[in-house]
C-alpha positions as CSV (number, residue, x, y, z in Angstrom):
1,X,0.0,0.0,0.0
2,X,0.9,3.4,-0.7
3,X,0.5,6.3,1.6
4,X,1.3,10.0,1.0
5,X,2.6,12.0,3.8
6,X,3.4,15.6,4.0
7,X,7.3,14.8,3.0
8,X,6.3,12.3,0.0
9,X,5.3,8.8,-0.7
10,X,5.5,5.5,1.2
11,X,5.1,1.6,1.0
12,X,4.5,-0.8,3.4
13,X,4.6,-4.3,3.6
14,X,1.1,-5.9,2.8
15,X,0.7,-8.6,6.1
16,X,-3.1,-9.4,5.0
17,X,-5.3,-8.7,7.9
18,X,-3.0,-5.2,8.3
19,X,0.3,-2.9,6.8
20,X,3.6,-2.1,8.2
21,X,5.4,0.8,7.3
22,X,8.9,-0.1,8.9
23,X,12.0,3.1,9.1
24,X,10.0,6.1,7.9
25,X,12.6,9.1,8.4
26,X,10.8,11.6,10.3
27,X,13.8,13.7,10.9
28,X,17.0,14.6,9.1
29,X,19.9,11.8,10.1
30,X,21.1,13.7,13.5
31,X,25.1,13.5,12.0
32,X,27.9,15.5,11.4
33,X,27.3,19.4,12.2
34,X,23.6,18.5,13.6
35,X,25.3,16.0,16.1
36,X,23.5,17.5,19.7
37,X,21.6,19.8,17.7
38,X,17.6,19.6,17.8
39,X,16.1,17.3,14.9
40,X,16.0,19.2,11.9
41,X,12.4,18.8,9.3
42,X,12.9,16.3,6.8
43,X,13.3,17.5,3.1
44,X,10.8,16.2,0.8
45,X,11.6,13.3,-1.5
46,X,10.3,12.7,-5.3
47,X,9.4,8.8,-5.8
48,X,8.5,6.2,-3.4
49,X,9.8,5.3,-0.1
50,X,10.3,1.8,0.3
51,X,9.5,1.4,4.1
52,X,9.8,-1.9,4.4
53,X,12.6,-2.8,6.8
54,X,13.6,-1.1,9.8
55,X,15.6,1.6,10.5
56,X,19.1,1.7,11.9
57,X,18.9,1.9,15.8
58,X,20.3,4.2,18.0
59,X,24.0,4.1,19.2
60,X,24.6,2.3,22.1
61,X,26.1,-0.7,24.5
62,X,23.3,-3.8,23.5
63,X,23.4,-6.0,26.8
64,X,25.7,-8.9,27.5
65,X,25.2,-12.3,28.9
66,X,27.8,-11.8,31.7
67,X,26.9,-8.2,32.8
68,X,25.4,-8.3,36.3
69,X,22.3,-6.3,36.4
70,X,21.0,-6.3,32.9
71,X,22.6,-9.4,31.4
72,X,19.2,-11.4,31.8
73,X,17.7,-9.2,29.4
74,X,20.3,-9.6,26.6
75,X,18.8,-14.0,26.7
76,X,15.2,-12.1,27.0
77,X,15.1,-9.5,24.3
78,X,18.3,-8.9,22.1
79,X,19.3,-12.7,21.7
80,X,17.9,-13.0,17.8
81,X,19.8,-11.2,15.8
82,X,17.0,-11.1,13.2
83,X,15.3,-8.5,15.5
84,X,18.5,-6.1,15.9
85,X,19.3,-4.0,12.8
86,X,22.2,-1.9,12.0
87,X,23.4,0.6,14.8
88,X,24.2,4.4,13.4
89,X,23.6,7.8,14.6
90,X,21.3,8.2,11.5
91,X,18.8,6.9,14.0
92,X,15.5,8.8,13.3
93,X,13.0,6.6,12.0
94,X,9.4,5.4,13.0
95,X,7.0,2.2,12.5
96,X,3.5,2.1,11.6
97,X,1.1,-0.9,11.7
98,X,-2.4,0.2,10.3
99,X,-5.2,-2.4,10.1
100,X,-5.9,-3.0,6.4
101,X,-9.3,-1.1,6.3
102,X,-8.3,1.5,8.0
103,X,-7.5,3.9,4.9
104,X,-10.4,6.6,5.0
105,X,-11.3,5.8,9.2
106,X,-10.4,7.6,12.6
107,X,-8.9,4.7,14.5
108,X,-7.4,5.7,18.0
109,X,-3.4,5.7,17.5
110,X,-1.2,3.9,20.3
111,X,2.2,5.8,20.1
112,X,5.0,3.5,21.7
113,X,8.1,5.3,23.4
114,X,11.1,2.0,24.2
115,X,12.9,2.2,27.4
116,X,16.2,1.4,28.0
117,X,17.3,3.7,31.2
118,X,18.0,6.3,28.4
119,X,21.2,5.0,27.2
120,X,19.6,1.9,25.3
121,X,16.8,0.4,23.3
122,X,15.2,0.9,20.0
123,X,11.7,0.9,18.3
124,X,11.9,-2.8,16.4
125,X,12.8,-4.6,19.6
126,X,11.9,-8.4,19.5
127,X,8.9,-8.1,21.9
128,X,7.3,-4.6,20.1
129,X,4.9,-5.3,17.8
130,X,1.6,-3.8,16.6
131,X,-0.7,-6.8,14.6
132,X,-2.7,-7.7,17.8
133,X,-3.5,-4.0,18.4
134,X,-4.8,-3.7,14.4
135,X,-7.0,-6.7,15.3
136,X,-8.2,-4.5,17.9
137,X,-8.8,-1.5,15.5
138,X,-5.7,0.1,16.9
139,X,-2.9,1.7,15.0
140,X,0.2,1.9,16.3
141,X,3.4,3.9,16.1
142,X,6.8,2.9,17.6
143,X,9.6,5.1,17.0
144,X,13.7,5.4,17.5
145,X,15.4,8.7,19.6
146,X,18.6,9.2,20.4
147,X,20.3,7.5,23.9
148,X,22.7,8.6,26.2
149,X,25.3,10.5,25.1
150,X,23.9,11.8,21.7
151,X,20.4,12.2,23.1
152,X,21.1,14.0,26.1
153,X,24.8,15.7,26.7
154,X,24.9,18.8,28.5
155,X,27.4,21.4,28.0
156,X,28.4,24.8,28.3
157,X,30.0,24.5,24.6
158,X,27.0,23.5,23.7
159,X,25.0,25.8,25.3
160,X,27.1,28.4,23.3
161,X,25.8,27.8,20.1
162,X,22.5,27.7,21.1
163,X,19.9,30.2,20.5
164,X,18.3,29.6,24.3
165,X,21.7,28.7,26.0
166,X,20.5,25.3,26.5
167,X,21.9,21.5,25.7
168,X,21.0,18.2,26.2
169,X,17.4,16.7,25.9
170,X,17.9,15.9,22.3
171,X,16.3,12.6,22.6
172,X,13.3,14.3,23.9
173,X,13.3,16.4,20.9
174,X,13.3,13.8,19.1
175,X,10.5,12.4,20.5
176,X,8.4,15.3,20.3
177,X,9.1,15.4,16.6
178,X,8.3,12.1,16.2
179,X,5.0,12.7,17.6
180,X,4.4,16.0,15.6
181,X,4.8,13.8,12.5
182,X,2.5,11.4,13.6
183,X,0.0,14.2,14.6
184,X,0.5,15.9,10.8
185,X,0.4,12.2,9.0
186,X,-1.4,9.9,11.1
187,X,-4.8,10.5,9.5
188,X,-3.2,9.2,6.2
189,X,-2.9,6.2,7.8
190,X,-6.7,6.2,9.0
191,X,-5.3,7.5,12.1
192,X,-7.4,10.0,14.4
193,X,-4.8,12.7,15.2
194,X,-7.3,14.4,18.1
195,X,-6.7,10.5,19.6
196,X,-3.2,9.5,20.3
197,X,-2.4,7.6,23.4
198,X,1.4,8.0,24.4
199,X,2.8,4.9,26.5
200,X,6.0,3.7,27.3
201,X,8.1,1.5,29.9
202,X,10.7,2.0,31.8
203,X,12.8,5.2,30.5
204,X,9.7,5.1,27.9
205,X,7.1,5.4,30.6
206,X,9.9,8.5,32.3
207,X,10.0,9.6,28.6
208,X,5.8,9.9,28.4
209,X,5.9,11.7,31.9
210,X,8.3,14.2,30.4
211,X,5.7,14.8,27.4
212,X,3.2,15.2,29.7
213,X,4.9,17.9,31.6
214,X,6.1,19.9,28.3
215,X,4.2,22.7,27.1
216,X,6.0,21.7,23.4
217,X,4.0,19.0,23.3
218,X,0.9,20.9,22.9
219,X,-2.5,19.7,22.5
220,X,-1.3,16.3,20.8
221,X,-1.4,14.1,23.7
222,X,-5.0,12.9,24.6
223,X,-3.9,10.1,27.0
224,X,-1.1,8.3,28.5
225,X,0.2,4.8,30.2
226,X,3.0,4.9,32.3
227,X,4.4,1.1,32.6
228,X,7.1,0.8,35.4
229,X,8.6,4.4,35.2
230,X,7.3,7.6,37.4
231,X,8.7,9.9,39.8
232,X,7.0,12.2,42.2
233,X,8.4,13.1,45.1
234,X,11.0,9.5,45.0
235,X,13.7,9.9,42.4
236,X,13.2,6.8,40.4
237,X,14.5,9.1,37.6
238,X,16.6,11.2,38.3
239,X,15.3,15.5,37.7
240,X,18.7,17.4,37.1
241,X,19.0,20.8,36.3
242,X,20.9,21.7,33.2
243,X,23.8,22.8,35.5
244,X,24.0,19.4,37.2
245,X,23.6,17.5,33.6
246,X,26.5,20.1,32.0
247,X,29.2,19.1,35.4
248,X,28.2,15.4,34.3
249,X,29.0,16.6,30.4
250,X,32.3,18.7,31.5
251,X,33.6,15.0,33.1
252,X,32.6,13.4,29.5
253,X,34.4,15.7,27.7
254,X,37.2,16.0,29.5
255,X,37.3,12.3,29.0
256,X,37.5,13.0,25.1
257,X,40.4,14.7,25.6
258,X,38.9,17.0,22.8
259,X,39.6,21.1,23.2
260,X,37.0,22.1,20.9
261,X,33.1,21.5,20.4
262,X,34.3,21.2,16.6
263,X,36.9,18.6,17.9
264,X,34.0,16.6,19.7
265,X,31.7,16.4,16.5
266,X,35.1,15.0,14.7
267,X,35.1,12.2,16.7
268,X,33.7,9.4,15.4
269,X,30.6,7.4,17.0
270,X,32.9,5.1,18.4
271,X,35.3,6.8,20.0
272,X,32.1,9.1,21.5
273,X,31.0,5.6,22.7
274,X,34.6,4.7,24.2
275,X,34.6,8.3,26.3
276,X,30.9,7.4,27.2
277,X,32.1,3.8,28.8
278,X,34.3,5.5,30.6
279,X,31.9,8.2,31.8
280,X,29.6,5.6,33.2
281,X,32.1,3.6,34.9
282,X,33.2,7.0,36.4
283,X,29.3,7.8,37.7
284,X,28.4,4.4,38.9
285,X,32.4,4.6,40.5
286,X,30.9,7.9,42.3
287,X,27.7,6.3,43.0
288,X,25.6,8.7,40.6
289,X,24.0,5.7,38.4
290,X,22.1,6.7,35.3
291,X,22.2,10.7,34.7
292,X,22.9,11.1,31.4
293,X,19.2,12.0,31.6
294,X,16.6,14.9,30.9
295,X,17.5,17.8,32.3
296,X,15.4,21.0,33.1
297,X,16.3,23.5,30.7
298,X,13.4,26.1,30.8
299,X,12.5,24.8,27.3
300,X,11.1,21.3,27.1
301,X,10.7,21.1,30.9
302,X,10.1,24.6,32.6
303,X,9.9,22.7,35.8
304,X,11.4,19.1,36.9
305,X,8.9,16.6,36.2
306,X,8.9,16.3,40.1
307,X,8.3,19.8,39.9
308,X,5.4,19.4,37.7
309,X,3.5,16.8,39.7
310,X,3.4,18.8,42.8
311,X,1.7,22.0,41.2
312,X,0.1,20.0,38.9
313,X,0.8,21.1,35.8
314,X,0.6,17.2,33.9
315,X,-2.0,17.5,31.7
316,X,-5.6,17.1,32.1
317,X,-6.0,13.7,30.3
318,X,-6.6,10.2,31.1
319,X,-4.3,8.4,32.4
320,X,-3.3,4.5,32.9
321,X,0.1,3.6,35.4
322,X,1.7,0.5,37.1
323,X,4.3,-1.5,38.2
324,X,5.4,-5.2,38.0
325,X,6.1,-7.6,41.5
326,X,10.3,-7.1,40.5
327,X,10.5,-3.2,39.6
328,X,12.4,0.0,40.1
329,X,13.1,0.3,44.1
330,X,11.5,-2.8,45.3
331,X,13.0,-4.5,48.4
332,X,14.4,-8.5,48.6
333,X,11.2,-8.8,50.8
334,X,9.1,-7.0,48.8
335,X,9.7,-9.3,46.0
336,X,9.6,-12.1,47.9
337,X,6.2,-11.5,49.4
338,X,4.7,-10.1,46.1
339,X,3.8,-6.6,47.6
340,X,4.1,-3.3,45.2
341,X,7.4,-1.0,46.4
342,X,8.1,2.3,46.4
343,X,7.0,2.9,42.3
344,X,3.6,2.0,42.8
345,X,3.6,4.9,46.0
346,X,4.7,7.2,43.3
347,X,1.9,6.1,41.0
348,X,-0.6,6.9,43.4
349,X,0.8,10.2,44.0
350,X,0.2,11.0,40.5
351,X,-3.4,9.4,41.0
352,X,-4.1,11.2,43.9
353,X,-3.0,14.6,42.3
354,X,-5.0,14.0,39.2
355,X,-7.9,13.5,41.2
356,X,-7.1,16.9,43.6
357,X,-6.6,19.1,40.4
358,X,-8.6,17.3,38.0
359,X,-11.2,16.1,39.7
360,X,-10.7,12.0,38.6
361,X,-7.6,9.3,39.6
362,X,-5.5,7.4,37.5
363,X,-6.3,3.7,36.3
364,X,-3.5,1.9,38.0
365,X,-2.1,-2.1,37.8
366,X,-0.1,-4.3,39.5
367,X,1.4,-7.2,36.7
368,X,2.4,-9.7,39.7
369,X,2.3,-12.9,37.0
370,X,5.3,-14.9,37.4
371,X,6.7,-15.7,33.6
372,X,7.2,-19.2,32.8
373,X,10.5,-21.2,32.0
374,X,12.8,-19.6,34.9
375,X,12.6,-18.3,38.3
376,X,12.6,-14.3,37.2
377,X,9.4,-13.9,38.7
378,X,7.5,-10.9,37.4
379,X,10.1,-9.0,36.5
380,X,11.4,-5.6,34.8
381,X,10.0,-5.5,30.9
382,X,8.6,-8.8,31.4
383,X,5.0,-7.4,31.4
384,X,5.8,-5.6,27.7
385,X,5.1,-9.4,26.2
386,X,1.7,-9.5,27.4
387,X,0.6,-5.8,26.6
388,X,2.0,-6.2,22.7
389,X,0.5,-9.5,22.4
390,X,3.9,-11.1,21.1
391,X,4.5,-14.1,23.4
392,X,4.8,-16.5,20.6
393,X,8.4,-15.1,19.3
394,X,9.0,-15.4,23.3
395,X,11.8,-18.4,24.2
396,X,9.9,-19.0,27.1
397,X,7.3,-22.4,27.4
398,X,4.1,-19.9,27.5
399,X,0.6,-21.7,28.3
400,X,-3.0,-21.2,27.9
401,X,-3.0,-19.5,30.7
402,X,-0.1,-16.7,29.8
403,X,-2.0,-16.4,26.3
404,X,-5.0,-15.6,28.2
405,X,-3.6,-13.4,30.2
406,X,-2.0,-11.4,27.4
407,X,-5.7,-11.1,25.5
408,X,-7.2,-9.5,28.9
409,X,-3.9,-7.0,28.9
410,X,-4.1,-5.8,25.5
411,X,-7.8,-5.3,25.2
412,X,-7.7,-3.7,28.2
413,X,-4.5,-1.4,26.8
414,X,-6.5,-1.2,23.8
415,X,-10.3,-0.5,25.2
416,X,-8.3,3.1,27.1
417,X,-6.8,4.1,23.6
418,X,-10.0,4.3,22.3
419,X,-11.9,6.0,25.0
420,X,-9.5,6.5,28.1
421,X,-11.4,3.7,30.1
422,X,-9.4,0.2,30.2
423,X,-12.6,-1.5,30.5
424,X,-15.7,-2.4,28.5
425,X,-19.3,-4.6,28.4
426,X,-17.0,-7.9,27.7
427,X,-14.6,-7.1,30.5
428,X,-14.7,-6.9,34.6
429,X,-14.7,-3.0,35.7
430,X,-11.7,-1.6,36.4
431,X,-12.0,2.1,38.4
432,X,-9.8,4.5,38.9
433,X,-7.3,4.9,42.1
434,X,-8.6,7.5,44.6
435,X,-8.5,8.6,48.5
436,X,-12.2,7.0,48.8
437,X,-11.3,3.7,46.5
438,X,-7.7,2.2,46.6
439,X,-8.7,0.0,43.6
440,X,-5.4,-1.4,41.5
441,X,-5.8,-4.1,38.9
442,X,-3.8,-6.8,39.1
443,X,-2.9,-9.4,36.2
444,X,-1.5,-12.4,37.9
């Protein structure tokens, strides 16, 4: 199928019951002189666009068998190489997966942000895919920013050359272009533009609370899920100023042993991701961890998202959050007794606040289902197999049961993209967290 866009032409991949439109550029490639610059508007191209495999992914560090904390997930998600394509700066691309009579409709869009602790990650990952959310008249959109160093490096060099004297957040730039072109081309696609659900896990559920606190971001949101990744008053992501992200830039470039910002951009990716192995050995060494992070810079984020949930100033939309049993800042005991930690506080703090300045909570979840084949548990990421509907490329002996389970979660996902309530007449009621009802959901 051919679709025209505002840029030009593209052409999917017929799949029968629905399309995909795999590495659709929605920015200009991020190299050379526009290395930590802002994504730059695509030019328009003559022709067609052949948009049928993915895009190159973002540079980074994939994960090892042998690393400690994240090792697990390179035998979970980055084991087939089939499902990892080439790594390059020229990283901004997008995926679309429109049902096949969609052409001509207003079908709610699902716009998928990858986490990835912000150094990591990319929009074709083994477990993303969209064909069970066509089946449920949902189109969705997963897209590629830039990671760690080239998405978010603060500096004052960089400041310099900067119209606002601001750096970093270029991965959140990214992001918000990639949503602006999905606003613009969506209904193309049979998309309804006026209904675009942003969701994300991890650094991608961080990433949607970010959008949700920019003003640049506009009226383009109309709901979001936040999947194992808030901070209110904890710091489960860390909300630097953009003096404390440029002292954590000085100590990267001084690890460069460049002089010059013209002598950074010389360097070549891999010798910016040899300084930037060094930086993080140097941060965990100081017992700083991941900040290489957003920053507030008075531009995309006026306040700290922090900030933003205590005078809140999120946006008045729906909203769906949760945690798994294993998550962000859960104790040994914790785990071992199946009781929600410290993230799911924070996601009641965002209900609560909803419901003080808006009047309504926050649909939140607890995914305490152990996965089977291993003793993980209910861990970190594991829930994104059940709410994408791809357990069948999963290694892992899934049953009945786990298939089940992952029909409930996406129709469930699905049912609040189209009208910002999880639940429907075939489905048991799910209501929202407040101070009179402490309801949570749980998928076990």
């Amino acid at each position: 199928m051919h679709i025209q866009t505002r840029k030009g032409i593209v052409e999917g991949n017929d799949c029968g019951s629905y399309y995909v439109f795999k590495g659709i550029p929605y920015a200009k490639p991020p190299i050379g002189e526009l290395r930590w610059k802002a994504p730059r508007e695509m030019d328009e191209w003559n022709g067609i666009y052949e948009a049928k495999t993915f895009g190159k992914i973002p540079m980074q560090d994939l994960p090892t068998a042998d690393l400690p904390i994240t090792g697990r997930f390179q035998k979970e998600f980055y084991s087939d190489e089939r499902y990892i394509p080439e790594m390059n700066e020229d990283c901004l691309y997008l995926n679309v997966w429109m049902p096949a009579d969609a052409k001509g409709k207003k079908l709610p869009v699902a716009f998928w942000i990858h986490g990835g602790g912000f150094g990591g990650g990319f929009s074709s990952e083994i477990e993303f895919d969209g064909e069970k959310y066509c089946e449920k008249d949902v189109i969705l959109v997963t897209i590629g920013y830039r990671v760690n160093v080239f998405g978010f490096l603060a500096h004052p060099w960089l400041d310099a050359e900067n119209e606002r004297n601001i750096s970093g957040n270029y991965g959140i730039l990214d992001q918000i272009a990639a949503l602006k072109w999905t606003y613009e081309n969506i209904a193309q696609f049979g998309g309804d533009p006026t209904n675009i659900t942003v969701f994300g896990q991890s650094a991608g559920s961080m990433s949607t609370q970010v959008l949700v606190s920019s003003e640049l971001t506009d009226d383009m949101i109309s709901k979001a899920i936040m999947q194992s990744g808030i901070s209110c008053e904890k710091e489960i992501l860390a909300t630097p100023t953009l003096k404390e992200e440029e002292e954590i830039g000085e100590i990267f470039v001084e690890l460069t042993g460049t002089k010059t910002i013209q002598e950074l951009r010389n360097l070549s990716s891999e010798e910016i991701m040899e300084a930037k192995r060094k930086l993080d050995g140097k941060l965990w060494a100081l017992g700083k961890g991941l900040m290489v992070v957003p920053n507030k810079d008075g531009y995309v984020l006026k306040e700290t998202v922090k900030e933003t949930w205590k005078n809140g100033n999120m946006k008045s939309i729906p909203y769906m959050a949760g945690v798994v049993t294993d998550d962000l800042g859960a104790t040994e005991e914790e785990i071992k007794e199946k009781r929600t930690g410290q993230l799911m506080e924070e996601c009641k703090k965002w209900s609560l606040k909803r419901e003080e300045i808006q009047g309504e909570g926050a649909y939140l979840y607890f995914f305490s289902h152990e996965l089977p084949g291993d003793d993980w548990g209910a861990f970190h990421t594991g829930e994104v197999w059940y709410t994408f509907g791809t357990l069948g490329r999963c290694w892992r002996p899934m049953t009945d049961a786990d298939y089940q389970l992952s029909e409930e979660m996406v129709t469930y996902w699905t049912n609040f993209m189209k009208t910002g309530n999880p639940a429907d007449e075939g489905t048991e009621e799910w209501r929202t967290y407040t101070e009179s009802d402490g309801f949570i959901r749980e998928f076990k």
